[in-house]
N, C-alpha and C positions, 0 to 999 in steps of 0.2 A: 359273418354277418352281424352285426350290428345288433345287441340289444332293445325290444321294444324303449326300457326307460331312456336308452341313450337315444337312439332317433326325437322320443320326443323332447327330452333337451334341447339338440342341435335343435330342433324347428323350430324351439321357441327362440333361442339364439337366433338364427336368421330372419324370422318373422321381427325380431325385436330392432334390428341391423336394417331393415328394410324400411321399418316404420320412421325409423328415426334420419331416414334421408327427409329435403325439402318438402312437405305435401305438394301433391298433385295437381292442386288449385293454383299453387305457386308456378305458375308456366313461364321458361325460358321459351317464348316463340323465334328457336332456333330446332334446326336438326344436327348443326355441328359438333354436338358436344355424343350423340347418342350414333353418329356415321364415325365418327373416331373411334368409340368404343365396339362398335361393330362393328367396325376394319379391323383390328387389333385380335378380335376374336375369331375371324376367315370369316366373316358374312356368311354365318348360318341362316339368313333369312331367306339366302341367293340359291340354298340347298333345295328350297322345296316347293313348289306350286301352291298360289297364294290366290282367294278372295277373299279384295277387302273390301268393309261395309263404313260406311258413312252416312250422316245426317242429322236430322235434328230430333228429331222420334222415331222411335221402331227400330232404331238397330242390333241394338241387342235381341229383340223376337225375332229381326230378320235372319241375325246371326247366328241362332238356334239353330232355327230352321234349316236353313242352308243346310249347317253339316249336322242337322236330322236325317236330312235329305241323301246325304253322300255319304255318310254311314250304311243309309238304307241299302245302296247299290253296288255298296259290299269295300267302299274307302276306309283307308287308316285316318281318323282324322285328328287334328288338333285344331283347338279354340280359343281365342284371345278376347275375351270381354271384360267390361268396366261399367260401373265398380261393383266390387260384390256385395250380398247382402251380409255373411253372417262368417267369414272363412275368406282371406286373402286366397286361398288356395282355388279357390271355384274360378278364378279369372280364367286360369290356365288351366285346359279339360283336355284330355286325350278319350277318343271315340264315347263324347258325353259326360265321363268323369271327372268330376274335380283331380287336379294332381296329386301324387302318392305325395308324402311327406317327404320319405325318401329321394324321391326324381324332384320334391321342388329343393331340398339340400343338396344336392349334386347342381341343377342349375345356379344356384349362386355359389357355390367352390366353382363352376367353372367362367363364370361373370365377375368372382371378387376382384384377383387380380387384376384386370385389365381395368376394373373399375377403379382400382384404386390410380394406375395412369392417369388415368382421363381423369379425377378429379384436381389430381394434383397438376396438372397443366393447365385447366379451368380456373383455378385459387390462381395460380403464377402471371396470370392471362388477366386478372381483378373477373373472372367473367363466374358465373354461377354453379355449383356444381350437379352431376347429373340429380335428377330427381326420382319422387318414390314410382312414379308411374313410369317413366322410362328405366328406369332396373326390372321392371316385374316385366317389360317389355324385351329387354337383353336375354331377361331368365326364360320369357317365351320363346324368343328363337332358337336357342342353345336345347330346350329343350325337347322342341319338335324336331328340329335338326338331328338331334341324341338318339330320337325312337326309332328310326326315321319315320317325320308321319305322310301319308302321301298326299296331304294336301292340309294346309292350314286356311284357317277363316279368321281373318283379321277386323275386330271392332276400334275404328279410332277411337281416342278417348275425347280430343277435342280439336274440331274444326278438320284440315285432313292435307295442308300443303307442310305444317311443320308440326304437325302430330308425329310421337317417333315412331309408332307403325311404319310414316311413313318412306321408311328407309328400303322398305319391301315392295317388290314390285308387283301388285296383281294383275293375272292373267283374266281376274274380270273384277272389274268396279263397282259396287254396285253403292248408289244413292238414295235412300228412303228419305221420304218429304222432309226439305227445308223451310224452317218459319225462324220467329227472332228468338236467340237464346245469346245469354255471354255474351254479350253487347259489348263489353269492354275489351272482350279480347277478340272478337269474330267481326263486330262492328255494326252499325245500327239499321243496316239495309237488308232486305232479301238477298239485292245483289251481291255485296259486299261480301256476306254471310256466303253465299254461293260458292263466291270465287277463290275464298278460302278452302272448301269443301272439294270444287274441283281438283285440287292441285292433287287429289290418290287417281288421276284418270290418265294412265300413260300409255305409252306409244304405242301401238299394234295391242291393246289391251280391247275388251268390249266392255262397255260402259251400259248398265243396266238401272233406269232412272226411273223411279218408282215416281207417285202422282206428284207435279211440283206446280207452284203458281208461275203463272209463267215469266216471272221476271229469273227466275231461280233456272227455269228451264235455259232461257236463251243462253245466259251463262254457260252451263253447262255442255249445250252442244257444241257453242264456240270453243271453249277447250278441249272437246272431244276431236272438234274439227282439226286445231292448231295439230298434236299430236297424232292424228291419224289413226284414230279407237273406231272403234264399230262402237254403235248406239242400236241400245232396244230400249222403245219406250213405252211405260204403262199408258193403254187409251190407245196404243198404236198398232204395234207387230203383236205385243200381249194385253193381256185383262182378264175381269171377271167377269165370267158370265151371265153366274144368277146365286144368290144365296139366300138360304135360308136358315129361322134360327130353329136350332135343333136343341135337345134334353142336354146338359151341359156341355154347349159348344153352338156350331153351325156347322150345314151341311152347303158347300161351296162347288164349282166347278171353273174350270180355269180354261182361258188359251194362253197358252205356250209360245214358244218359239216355233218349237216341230212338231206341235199338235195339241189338242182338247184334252184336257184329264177331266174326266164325270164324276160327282157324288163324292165327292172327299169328305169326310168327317173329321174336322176342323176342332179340337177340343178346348177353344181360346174364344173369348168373348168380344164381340165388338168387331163392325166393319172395318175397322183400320187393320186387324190382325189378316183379315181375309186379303185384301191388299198385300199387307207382307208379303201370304204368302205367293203371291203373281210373280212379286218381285223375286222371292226363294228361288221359285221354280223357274222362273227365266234364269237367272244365274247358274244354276246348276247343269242346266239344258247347256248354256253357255260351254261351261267348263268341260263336261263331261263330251261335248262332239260337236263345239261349235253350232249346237242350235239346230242340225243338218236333220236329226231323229227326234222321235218323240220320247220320253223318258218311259221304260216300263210302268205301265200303268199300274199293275198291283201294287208293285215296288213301291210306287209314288203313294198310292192309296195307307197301304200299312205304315209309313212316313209318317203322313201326313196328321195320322190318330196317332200316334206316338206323342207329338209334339206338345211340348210345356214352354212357358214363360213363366217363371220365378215373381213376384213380387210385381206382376202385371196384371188389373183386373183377377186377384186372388184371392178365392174366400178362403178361410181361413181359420175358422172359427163357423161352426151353427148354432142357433138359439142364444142368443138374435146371431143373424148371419153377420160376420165381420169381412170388410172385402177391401186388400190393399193393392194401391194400384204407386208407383213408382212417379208419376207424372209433377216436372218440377217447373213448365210452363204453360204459358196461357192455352197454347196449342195441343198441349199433350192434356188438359184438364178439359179442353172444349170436346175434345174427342173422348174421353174419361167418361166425361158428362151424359154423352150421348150413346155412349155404350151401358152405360145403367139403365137411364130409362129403358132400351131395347133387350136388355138379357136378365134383368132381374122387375118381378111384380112387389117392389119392399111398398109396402100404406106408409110405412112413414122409414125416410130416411135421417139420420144425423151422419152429417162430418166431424171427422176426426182433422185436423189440418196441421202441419207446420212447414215452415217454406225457410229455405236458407237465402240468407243474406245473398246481395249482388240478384236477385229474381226478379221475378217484378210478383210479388204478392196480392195487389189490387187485380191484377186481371185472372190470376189464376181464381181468385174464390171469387169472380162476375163471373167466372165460367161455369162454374160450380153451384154457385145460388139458385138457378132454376130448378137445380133435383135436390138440392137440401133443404128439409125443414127445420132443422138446427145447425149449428156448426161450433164446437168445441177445440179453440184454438191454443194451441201451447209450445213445446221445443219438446227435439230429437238432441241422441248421446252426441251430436255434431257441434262442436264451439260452435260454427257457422250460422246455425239455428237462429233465427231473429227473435228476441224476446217476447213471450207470449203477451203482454201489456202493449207492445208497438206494432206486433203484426191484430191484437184485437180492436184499436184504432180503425185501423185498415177495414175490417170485418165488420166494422158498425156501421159505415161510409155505405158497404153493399149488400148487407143484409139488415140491417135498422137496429136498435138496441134491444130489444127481445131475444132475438133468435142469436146473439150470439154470447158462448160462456167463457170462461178463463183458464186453464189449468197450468199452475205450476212446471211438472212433471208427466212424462206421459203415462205411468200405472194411473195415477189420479185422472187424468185426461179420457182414458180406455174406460173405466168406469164408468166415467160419469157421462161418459157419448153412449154405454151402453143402456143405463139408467133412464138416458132421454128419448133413448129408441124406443125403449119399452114402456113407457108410460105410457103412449096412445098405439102404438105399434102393432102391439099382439102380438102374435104368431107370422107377420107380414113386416117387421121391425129391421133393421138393417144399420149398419154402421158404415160411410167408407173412411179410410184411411189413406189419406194421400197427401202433396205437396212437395215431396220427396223423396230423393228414394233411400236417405235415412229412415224417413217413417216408415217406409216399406219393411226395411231389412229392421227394425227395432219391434214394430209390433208382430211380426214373425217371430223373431226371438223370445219377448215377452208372453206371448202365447204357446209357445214351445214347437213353432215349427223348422225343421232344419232341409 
């Protein structure tokens, strides 16, 4: 066995090998280059019983969830989410766990070589070589395959017809609400964005469609239809019954597929999360018997209080309360918004903000203006980060020239958002922190949480 110092060597070698492929923003919207390499390697993804999650927000909570859920009722499971906050290692979980060091340096000894094919036929071909996010996606199959896990939960990274997920078949689809994001690469309509999104909904699959506008809907059931998927829809076969908010969290009640689950204590803030989990728990109901039963109710219950989101509606800090939330569109900020004022009583709020390039920055902080009474604009460790001088432009446009400040740097920026909470605040003082989910994962760090 392998030395503690030498394991963490290698990891930082292959941490260092991984990083230095194309970034993930850099999208070949192909599947070819990532079906080669996963021909090459026997289609470990073909080994194991797959949901996968798609959309435009909430998928990563929903993807939690999910195998919160299938943990609970006794599944081996693995986890594929993006991106992470603080540790490439968190994408890739076996039953909740970030992966060993160990099992993520066996996943890439057993993805390098074939890697190195495929990229060299991709160079010969003038075509691009594989990317960072499809290796961590090779490294996830390989490595759920390895354990065996008995079932993986797949998060696209982007959009979901040439996402490389989607090389995996899911035995259930599940779609959490589509709005406009990535415009450049997904395209500038609901529908458009949709139909990119449908393409994880395949044949004899069930297709699980969390709440959508109904241009996004139609879509979707037309591809459900073409392929021959069962459809469960939120509003329809399931929903939420009634929630309330409860001492850190919400107490919710859900219908099902195969029946009502009562009084769940829900430890996530914000209507959109209670949603999720409708959507969780259809999916699961799905997987686990076709929908035909109802899921054990305690089962369900102890699940459901388990359940975290990372970098979602996260405080994170008290006195003044600091609260990071991931949200990097207009969408994910209007609901942001509105989960503040309903889960927290702050007298005065300041924003912490920074938005990455290619966003749309005006609408995220119009979304956000009605609960801030300051807003403290600057950049994340992300090149991508837009200049805090060009994104406060923007911020004067919708909040007027008072209420918004400047900071170089984000310790600078953290300060002085907490300094302005507390100047009228009091003990009622609050910070949020969002516009990305580098801010997310930075002021986490900065504050020391892991």
């Amino acid at each position: 066995m392998p030395e503690p110092e030498q394991v963490t060597a290698r990891l930082a070698e292959v941490e260092q090998a991984v990083l230095a492929r194309t970034p993930e923003n850099q999208v070949d919207p192909s599947i070819d280059a990532i079906t080669a390499l996963t021909e090459l390697m026997g289609d470990p993804q073909r080994s194991i019983p797959v949901i996968h999650v798609t959309g435009t927000n909430g998928k990563t909570s929903t993807s939690r969830m999910i195998e919160r859920l299938l943990r609970e009722l006794g599944l081996r499971t693995g986890r594929f989410t993006s991106p992470h906050l603080s540790d490439v290692r968190e994408r890739i979980a076996f039953d909740g766990v970030p992966i060993s060091p160990e099992r993520f340096v066996a996943a890439w000894d057993d993805v390098e070589p074939y890697l190195q094919l495929v990229d060299q036929r991709s160079r010969d071909a003038g075509e691009p070589v594989i990317n960072y996010f499809q290796v961590l996606t090779a490294m996830a199959f390989s490595a759920f395959a390895d354990a065996p896990v008995d079932v993986a939960v797949l998060e696209v990274g982007l959009g979901g017809t040439w996402d490389s997920t989607n090389v995996a078949d899911g035995q259930v689809a599940v779609i959490t609400p589509i709005a406009i994001d990535h415009e450049r690469l997904l395209g500038s309509t609901v529908e458009a964005i949709a139909t990119e999104k449908a393409g994880i909904i395949k044949s004899g699959a069930v297709a699980v469609l969390g709440q959508q506008p109904r241009e996004a809907a139609e879509v979707l059931l037309a591809r459900a239809g073409e392929v021959g998927a069962d459809v469960v829809v939120e509003g329809q076969q399931v929903g939420l019954l009634s929630r309330e908010i409860a001492v850190g969290g919400q107490l919710v009640s859900v219908r099902g597929i195969g029946g009502e689950y009562e009084d769940l204590f829900l430890p996530l803030h914000g209507e959109h999360q209670a949603h999720n989990l409708v959507t969780a728990i259809a999916a699961v109901e799905a997987f686990v018997g076709g929908g035909q039963e109802r899921l054990d109710v305690d089962l369900v219950r102890a699940a459901v209080a388990g359940m975290d989101s990372p970098g979602r509606l996260e405080v994170v800090r008290r006195s003044p309360t600091v609260v990071v939330d991931a949200a990097h569109n207009p969408a994910g900020a209007q609901v942001v918004a509105e989960a503040m004022n309903e889960a927290f009583a702050f007298t005065r709020l300041v924003g912490l903000v920074a938005v990455l390039s290619e966003k749309d920055p005006e609408g995220i902080l119009a979304a956000l203006e009605p609960v801030l009474d300051e807003v403290v604009v600057t950049r994340t460790s992300s090149p991508r980060s837009v200049d805090p001088d060009d994104l406060a432009e923007v911020a004067r446009e919708v909040f007027g020239e008072d209420r918004v400040h400047v900071a170089r740097n984000l310790p600078e920026a953290l300060a002085r958002a907490v300094d302005l909470a507390e100047q009228e605040g009091g003990m009622g003082a609050g910070v949020l922190a969002t516009g990305s989910v580098t801010m997310a994962a930075d002021v986490r760090i900065l504050l020391g949480v892991r």
